[in-house]
N, C-alpha and C positions, 0 to 999 in steps of 0.2 A: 720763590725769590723774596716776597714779603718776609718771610719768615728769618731768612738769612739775614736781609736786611737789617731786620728789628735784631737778632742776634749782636751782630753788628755792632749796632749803633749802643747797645745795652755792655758789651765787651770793653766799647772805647769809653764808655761813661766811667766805667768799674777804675779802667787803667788810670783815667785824670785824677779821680778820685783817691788810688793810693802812692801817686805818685809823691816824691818827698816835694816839701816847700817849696826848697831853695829852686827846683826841677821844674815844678807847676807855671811858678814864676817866667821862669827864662824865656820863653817865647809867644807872639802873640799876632793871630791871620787874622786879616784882613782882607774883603774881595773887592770888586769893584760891583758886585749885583745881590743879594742874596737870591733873588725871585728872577729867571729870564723865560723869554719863550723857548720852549723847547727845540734843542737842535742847538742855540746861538751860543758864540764863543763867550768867555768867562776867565777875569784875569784875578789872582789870588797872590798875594805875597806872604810872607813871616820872617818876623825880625825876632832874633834873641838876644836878649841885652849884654851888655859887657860886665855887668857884675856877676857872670855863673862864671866860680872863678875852680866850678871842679869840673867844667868841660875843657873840651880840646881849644888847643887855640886857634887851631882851625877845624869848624865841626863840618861837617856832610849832614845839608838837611836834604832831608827825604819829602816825597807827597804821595799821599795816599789818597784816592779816592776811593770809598766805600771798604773793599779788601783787597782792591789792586792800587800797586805801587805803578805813579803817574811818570815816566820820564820827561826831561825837556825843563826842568829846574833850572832855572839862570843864578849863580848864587856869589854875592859880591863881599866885599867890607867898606862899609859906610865909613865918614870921614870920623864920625865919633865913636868909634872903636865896634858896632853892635854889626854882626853879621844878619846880611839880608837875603833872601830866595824869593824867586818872583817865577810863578808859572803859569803859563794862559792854555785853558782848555780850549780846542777848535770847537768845538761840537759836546754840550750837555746833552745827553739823551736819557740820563737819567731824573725821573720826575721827583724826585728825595734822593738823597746822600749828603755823605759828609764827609767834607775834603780836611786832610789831617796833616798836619805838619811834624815828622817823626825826625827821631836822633836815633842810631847804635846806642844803645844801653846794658853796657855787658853784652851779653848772649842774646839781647831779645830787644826788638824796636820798640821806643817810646814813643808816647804822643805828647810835646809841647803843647799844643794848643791844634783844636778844631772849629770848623765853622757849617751849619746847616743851608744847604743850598737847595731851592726848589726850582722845578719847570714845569710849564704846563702852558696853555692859551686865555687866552683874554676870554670874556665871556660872549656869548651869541646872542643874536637878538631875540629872544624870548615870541613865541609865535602862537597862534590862534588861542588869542586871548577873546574867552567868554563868559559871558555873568549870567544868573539865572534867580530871581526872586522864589526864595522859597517862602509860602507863607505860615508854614507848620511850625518851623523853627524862626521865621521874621526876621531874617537875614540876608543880604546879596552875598552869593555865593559864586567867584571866580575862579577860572582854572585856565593855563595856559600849559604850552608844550617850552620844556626849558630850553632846549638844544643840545648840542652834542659836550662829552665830557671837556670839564675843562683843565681836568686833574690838580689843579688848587683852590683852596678853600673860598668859595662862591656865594656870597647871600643876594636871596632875592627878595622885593619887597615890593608890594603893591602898595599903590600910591594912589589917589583919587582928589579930587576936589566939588565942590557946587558951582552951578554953573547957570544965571538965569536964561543964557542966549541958548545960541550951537554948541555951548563948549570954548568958545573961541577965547572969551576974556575968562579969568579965571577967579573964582570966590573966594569963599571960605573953606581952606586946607581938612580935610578930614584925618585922623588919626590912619596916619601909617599900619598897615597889615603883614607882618611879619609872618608867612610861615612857618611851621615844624622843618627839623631836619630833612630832606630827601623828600617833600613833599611838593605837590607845584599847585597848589590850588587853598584858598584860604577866604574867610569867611569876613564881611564886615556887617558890624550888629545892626540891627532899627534903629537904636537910636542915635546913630548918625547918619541915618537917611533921609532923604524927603523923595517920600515915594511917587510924585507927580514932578520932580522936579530934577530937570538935565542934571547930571556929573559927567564931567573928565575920570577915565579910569585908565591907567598903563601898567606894565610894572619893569621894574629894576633890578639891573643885573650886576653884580659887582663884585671884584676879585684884586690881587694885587698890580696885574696887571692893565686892568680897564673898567669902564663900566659900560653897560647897553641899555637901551628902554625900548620896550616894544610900542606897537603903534598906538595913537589912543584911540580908547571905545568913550564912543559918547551914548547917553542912553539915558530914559528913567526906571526909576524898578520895577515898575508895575508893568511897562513894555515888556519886560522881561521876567514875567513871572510864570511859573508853572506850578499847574492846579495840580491836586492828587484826585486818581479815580475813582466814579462813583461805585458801588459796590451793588452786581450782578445778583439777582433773586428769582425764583419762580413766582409767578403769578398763582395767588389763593385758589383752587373750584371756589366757583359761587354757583350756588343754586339757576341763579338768574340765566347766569351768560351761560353763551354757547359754546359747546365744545368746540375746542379748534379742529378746523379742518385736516384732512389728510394732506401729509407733508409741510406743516407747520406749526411754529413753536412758539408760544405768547411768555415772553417776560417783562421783568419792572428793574427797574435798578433806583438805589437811594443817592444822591446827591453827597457830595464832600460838605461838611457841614461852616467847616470856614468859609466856603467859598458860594454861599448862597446868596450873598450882593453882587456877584459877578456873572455878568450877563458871558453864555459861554456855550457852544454846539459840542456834539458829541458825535461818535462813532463806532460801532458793532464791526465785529471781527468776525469767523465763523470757520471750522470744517470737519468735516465725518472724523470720527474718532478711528475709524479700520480705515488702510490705507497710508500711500501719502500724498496724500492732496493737499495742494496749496492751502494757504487764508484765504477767503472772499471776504470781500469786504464792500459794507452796507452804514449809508449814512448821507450827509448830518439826517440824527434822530431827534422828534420833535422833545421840547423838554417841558411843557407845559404839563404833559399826561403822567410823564416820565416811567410809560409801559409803552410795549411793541410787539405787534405779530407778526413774527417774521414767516414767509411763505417761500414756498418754491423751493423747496427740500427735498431729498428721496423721504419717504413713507418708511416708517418703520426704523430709522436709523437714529444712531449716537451721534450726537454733533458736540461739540466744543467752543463754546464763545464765549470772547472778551469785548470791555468797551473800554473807550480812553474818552477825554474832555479837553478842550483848550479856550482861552478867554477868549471872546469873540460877538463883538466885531472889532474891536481892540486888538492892538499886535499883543503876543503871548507866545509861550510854548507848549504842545502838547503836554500832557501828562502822561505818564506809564500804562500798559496795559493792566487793566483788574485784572485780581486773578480768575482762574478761568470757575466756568460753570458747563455744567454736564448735564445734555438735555437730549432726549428724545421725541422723535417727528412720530406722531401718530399713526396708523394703518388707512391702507386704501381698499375698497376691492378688486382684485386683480381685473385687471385689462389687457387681456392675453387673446390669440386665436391657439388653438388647438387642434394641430397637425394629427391626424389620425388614422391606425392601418391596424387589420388586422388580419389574421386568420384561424382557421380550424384546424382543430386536432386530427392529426388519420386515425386512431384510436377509436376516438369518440367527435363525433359531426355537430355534434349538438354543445360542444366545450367549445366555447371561443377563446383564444389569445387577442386583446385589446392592447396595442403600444399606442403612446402621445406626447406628445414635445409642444411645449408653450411658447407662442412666440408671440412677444410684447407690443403691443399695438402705441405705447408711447416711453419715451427714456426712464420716467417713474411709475412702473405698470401696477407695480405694489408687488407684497411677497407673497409668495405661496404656502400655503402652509398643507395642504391635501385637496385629493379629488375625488369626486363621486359621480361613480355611474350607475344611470337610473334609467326606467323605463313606465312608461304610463299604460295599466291595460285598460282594453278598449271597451270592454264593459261596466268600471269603475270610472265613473266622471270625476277628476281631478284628484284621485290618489296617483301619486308617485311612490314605486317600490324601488330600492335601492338593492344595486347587481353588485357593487364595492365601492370599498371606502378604504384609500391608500394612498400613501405619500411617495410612493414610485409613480415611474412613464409607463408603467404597461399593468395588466390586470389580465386574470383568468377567471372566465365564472360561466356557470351552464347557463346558454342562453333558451328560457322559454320557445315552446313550440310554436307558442300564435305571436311571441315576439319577432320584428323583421327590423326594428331599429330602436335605439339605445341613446340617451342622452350622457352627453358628458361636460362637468362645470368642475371649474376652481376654486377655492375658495381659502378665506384668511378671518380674522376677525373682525373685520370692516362688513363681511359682506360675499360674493360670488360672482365671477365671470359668467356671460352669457354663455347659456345651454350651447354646445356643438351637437348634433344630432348625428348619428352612426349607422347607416344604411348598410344592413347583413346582405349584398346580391350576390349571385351568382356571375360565372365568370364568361362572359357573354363576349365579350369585346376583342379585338384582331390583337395577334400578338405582333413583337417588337421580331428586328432579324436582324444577323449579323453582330451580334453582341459578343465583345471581345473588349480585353483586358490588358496593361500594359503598365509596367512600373516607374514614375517618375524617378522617382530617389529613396532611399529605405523608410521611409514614413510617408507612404503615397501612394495611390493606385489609381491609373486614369481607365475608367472602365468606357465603353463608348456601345453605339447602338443606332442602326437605319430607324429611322421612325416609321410605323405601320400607318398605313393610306382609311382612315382618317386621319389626322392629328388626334392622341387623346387631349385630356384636361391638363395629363400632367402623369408624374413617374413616382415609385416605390422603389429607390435603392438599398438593400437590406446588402450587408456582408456582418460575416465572424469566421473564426477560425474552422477550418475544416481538416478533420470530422471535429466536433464542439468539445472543448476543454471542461470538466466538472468545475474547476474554478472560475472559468471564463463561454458560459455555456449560452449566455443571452448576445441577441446579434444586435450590432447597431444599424440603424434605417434613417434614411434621410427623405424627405420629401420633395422634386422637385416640382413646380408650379408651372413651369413652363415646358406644354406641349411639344414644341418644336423643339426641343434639345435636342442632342447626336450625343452628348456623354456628359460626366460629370467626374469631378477629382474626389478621389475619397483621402479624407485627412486624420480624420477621425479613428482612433484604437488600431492604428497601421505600425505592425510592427515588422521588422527582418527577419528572413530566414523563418517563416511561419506563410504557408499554406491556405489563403482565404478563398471563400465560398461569397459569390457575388451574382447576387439575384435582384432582377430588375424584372418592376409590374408595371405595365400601363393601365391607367386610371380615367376611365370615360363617364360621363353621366348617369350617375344608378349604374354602372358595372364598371369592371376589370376585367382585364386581356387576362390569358396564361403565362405565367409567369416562366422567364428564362434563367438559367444557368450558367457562368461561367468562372472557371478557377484560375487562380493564380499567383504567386510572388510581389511580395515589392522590392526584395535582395535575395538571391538563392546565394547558399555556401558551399565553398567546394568542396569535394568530396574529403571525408575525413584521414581515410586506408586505400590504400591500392590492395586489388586480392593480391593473397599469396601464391607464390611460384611454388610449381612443384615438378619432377621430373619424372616421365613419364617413360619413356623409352631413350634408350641413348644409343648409338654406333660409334664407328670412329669416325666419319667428318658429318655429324648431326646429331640433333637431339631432339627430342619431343618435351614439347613443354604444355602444361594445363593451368586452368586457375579456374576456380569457382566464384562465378561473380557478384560484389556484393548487392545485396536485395536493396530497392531504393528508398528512400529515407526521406519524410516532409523538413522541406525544410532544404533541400539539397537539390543544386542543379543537376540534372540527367548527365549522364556520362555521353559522352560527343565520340570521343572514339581510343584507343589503348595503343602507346607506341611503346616497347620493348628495346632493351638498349643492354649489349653483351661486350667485354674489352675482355683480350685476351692477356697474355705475359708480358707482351710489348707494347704493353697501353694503344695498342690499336683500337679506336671503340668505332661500332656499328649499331645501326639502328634503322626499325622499320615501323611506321602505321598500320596499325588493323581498328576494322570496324568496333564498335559498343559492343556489337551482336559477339563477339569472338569469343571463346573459351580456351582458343591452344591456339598454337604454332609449332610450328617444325625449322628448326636455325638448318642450314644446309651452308655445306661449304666449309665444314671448321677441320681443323687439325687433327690428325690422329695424335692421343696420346697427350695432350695438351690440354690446358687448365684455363676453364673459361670462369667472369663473371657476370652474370647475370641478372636487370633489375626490370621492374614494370611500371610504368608511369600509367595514371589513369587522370582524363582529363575532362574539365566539361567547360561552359563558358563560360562560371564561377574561378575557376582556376584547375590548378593541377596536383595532385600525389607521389608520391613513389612508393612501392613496395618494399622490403628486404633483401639485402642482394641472396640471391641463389647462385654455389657455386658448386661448377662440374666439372667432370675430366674425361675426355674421349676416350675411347678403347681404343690399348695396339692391336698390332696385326695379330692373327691365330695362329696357333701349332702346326696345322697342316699346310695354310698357307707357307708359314715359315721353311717346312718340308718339302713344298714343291719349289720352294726358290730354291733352296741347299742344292737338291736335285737339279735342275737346271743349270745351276753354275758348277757343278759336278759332271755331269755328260757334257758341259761347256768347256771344260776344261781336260776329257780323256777324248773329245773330237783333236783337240790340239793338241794333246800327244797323241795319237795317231797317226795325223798329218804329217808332225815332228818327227816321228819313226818312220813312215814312208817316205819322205825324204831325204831320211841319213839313208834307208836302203836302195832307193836309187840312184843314189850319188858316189858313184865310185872310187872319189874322191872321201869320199865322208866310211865306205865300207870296210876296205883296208885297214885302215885304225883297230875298228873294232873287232874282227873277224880274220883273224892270220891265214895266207893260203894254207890250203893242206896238199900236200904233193898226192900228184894220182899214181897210184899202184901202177895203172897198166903201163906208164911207161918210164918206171922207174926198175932198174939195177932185176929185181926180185921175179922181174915179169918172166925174165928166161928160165926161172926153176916151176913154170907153172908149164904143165902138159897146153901139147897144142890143142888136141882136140878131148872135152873129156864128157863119156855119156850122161846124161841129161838123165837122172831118174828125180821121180816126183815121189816126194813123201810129206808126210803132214806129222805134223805135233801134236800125240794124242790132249785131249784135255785142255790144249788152251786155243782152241777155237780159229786157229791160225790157217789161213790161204798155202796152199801146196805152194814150198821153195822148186819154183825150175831149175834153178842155176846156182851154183855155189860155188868162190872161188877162193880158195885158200891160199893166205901166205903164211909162208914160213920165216920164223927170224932164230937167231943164234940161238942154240940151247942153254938153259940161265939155272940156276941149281935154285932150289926149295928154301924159300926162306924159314926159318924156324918157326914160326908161330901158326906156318899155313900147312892143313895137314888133306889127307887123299879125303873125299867123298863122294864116294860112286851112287848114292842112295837120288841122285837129282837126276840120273839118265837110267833108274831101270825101267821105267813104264815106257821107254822110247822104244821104235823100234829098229833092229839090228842095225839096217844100213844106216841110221840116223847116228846111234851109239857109235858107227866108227869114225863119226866126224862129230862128234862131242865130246868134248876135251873131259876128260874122266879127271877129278880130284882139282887142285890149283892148280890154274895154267902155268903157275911159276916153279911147279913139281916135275919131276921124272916123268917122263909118258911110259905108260903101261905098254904090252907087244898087242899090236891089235889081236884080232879076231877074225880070223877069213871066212871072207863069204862068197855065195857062190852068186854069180851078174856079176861081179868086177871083173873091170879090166888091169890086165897084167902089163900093163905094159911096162916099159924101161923109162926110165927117167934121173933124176938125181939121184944120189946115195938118202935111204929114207932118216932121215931123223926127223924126230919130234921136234916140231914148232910151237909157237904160242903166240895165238893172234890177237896181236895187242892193240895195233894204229888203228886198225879199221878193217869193217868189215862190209862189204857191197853185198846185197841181195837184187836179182833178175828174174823177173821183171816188178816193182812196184807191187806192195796189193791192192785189190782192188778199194780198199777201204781207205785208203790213204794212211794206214800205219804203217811205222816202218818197226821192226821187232828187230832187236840185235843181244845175240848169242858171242859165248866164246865159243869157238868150235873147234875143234881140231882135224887134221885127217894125214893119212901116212899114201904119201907119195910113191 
């Protein structure tokens, strides 16, 4: 917007500039404000004279503010010929611009004449207005808070006077203090001060719209002066003096050299360089000595301290902190107790493991720098032999045969903690019972335990990973002190899903109980896989199913128990629990012929798995089954036709249809050409195994002539015999009959005229054979 602005206002300079004479002339704005507060209305007019004798006679004046054209022009003709336009802004909200008074000029709007109009607020009361004697530079030096903008051009001016009362009557004027541009704080020299003597000081604020004064400071300079600090040193060694003590640090510091007529206390600042610890702070320091031992530090540490000064017992201001200086607190000898446990190799009896953990008998105990464990033999009056020398909590070293206890100390470069003596006994003393283990939260283990009847002294809590990691193969041990426990939290190197080994000693006077065992978790995770399925036998409504179970894993809670879960085609799903212990199942009840899916969940109190689906298909039915059903609905179905046949044949009604009468010979028309009575001879049919014919009765019908194609053949009755031949129609029966052949046993008797007949409808044999066949011949016989 700035940038527009300036465009702008650089645009309409250019146009004034080439606009012709006679043009420049003609009109000229007038406002009624140049400068208003922001927001307030603003009334502008422009007259054009009556000698622009190459405009309109009536011209159209335009307004423009900034690059928008202003509606609401009121525009008249005055009585002396000059046209006037008169328009009131409601509302400036613009803090610069410039309102323009145009004509149509050919093709493009001119500017007659413009006018610069600003907005903004009156100034504010100028606030925490403060002075401060410097005496490096020997100047009072003031600064105040200006207020909020005022967005027009604003000077402010510190003002002062001398003053021998309160301030109240006022002296001799001092030279006005003008600051820098954009500055709020400004400087008045020495030599218009009197440094023991009151001034009036204020300052002023002023703009087009107002002016302000802040409140006045009354004061002399020298109340208000502040010192520069003295400058921080180490203390020389001297031969003479004594080394400073453990946890304390002797410095000097040199005075500000102006400021050595000024009576004035000081102050030490201080804190460990590792860390973030606050400043402490130590003072007033005496100034006569102008050194200090300052004590009660940690031993051994980097400290960081500054001092500052202020004039005193006179009012004044602090000075700045010096800068700093970098010291070091001297060593202690440690002041530690020394927790201590060991044991023996099974290997070797005679190789001890010694662990020990230092526990600080005050808040600055000193540092450690290594330990040494010793032992004094008993034949040698006051040599000490060193067993190790290590800057770990634990030590291995063969302990001597006539050795039965071992001293052990601290030590740093001050000096050495008192000896702890290490008593090698035997394990004499009543074990602990009931020791069991139990998981707070995945970094924790609450191990617990009945205490044995004595009370021991106290406990040996040892855990590490079990079986022991090569990376992580030493165990951590805790010391409890107090006899009567029942358990303790272990916090210490507790991680998830890992497997620890948690052994607890009771500690009695010169001995130790046997030491107990117990294992455990602080988070178990669930199992990784479910076994795989695999099928083992199948039928058609079952399957067998196996799974090789996985082997168990540290680190992972035990399997609880395995539930099996199978959906068939029609997303029916089913499902069953089996034991941990279980390796198979048998599904019973499924479909023939049907497509099953199959999966296996493994669960424990960590959570749950699934395995792979496994997918199966039952068997159909077999070949032979399928053969005996065919068969069954086959004799199921020739019982019902039979039945069906049996009652069309007994139904008389049903018979007729099928089966046309046959008329019976005997007593039809033909019966009168057969003799009444005729003898009865028995013959048989050689060669086909046939029952003796008793009775034979022959009809005879019209004689019928030989069809052409049927010719004689006598060759089928020669092995008959005789009297058989005379009633066996010789050739086709549809042929000429041959003249019999007489024999002798016939009867002669009278009857019809003989001709040849041919028994064609039927022929009756008496009685039945016995075999239930009935054999039928054409036969002939001559009447």
């Amino acid at each position: 917007m700035a940038r527009l602005r300036t465009c702008s206002l650089t645009w309409a300079a250019l146009i004034i500039l080439l606009l012709p004479g006679s043009l420049e002339e003609c009109g000229h704005v007038s406002v009624s404000a140049p400068i208003v507060h922001l927001g307030d209305p603003i009334t502008a007019s422009c007259i054009i004279k009556q000698n622009c004798s190459h405009l309109d006679l009536e011209p159209q004046i335009l307004w423009r503010l900034g690059a928008e054209l202003q509606p609401g022009g009121r525009q008249q003709r005055l009585s002396d010929g000059t046209q006037q336009s008169t328009i009131t802004l409601p509302h400036l909200n613009h803090t610069r611009a410039f309102l323009s008074c145009c004509l149509n000029w050919g093709n493009s709007l001119q500017i007659l004449d413009q006018v610069e109009l600003r907005a903004g607020y009156p100034p504010a009361i100028p606030r925490n207005l403060s002075c401060l004697m410097n005496l490096t530079t020997s100047s009072l030096i003031c600064q105040w808070e200006p207020g909020p903008e005022t967005h027009l051009p604003t000077s402010f001016t510190l003002k002062s006077f001398k003053s021998r009362g309160n301030c109240q009557t006022q002296g001799d004027s001092i030279l006005d203090c003008v600051p820098e541009d954009g500055q709020s704080h400004c400087s008045i020299p020495r030599r218009h001060l009197l440094l023991y003597q009151n001034m009036g000081i204020w300052v002023q604020a002023e703009n087009a719209l107002g002016t302000s004064m802040s409140p006045q400071l009354c004061l002399q300079p020298m109340d208000v002066v502040k010192l520069e600090p003295p400058m921080l040193r180490t203390m020389d060694p001297s031969p003479e003096a004594a080394p400073p003590q453990a946890g304390c640090l002797q410095l000097c510091w040199e005075p500000w050299q102006p400021a050595l007529h000024i009576n004035q206390k000081c102050e030490l600042r201080h804190k460990p360089q590792s860390g973030e610890a606050s400043w402490a702070l130590v003072g007033p320091l005496p100034l006569e000595a102008l050194r200090y031992e300052l004590c009660g530090l940690l031993p051994a540490t980097a400290y960081t301290l500054q001092i500052r000064c202020i004039r005193w017992p006179l009012p004044g201001h602090w000075s700045d902190w010096s800068p700093s200086l970098e010291l070091r607190t001297t060593e202690r000898a440690p002041t530690v107790r020394l927790n201590t446990w060991w044991r023996q190799r099974q290997l070797d009896p005679r190789t001890v493991q010694l662990f020990w953990k230092p526990v600080p008998l005050e808040e600055d105990s000193g540092q450690i720098q290594g330990y040494v464990v010793s032992w004094r033999p008993s034949g040698q009056a006051g040599a000490i032999l060193p067993l190790c020398n290590t800057t770990e909590l634990s030590c291995t070293f063969p302990l001597p045969s006539e050795a039965q206890e071992v001293a052990l100390v601290a030590y740093n470069s001050a000096g050495t903690s008192r000896p702890t003596p290490v008593v090698f006994s035997e394990s004499r003393g009543p074990a602990l019972t009931r020791l069991h283990a139990m998981a707070q939260d995945p970094h924790s283990l609450w191990v617990g335990w009945e205490p044995p009847s004595p009370w021991p002294q106290g406990y040996v809590i040892e855990w590490g990973l079990s079986p022991p990691s090569t990376s992580n193969s030493n165990k951590t041990w805790r010391m409890e002190q107090n006899g009567s426990a029942t358990g303790f939290l272990l916090q210490e190197n507790i991680r998830p899903f890992q497997l620890y080994e948690i052994t607890v000693t009771p500690l009695y006077q010169d001995a130790m109980g046997p030491s107990q065992h117990v294992y455990a978790y602080s988070q178990e995770m669930a199992p990784c896989h479910a076994p795989e399925l695999h099928l083992k036998h199948i039928g058609k409504t079952w399957a067998q199913l196996e799974w090789v179970p996985e082997p168990p894993e540290l680190g992972k809670s035990p399997l609880t128990h395995y539930t099996i879960f199978w959906t068939n085609t029609q997303n029916q799903s089913f499902s069953t629990i089996l034991n941990a212990s279980s390796h198979g199942f048998v599904l019973h009840g499924l479909e023939p012929a049907s497509l099953y899916h199959i999966h296996l969940m493994a669960a424990s109190q960590a959570g749950a798995t699934n395995s792979t689906v496994l997918t199966l298909m039952t068997l159909i039915p077999e070949g032979s089954e399928l053969h005996i059903l065919l068969g069954l609905f086959g004799l199921l179905l020739l019982l019902s036709c039979l039945c069906g046949t049996a009652w069309l044949c007994c139904s008389p009604s049903r018979k007729n249809p099928l089966w046309p009468s046959v008329p019976d010979p005997a007593h039809s028309s033909l019966g009168s050409w057969v003799p009444t009575i005729m003898e009865e001879e028995a013959f048989q049919l050689p060669g086909l195994g046939m029952p003796p014919i008793t009775k034979l009765t022959v009809l005879e019908e019209d004689e019928k002539k030989p069809l052409p194609w049927e010719s004689h053949n006598s060759s089928e009755t020669c092995g008959l015999p005789t009297l058989v031949q005379t009633y066996v129609l010789q050739g086709d029966p549809r042929a000429a009959p041959a003249q019999p052949q007489s024999q002798s046993g016939t009867s002669d008797q009278a009857g019809p005229p003989r001709q040849s007949s041919y028994f064609k409808d039927q022929i009756m044999l008496h009685p039945a054979p016995p075999n239930g066949l009935l054999y039928l011949f054409p036969i002939t016989s001559l009447l």
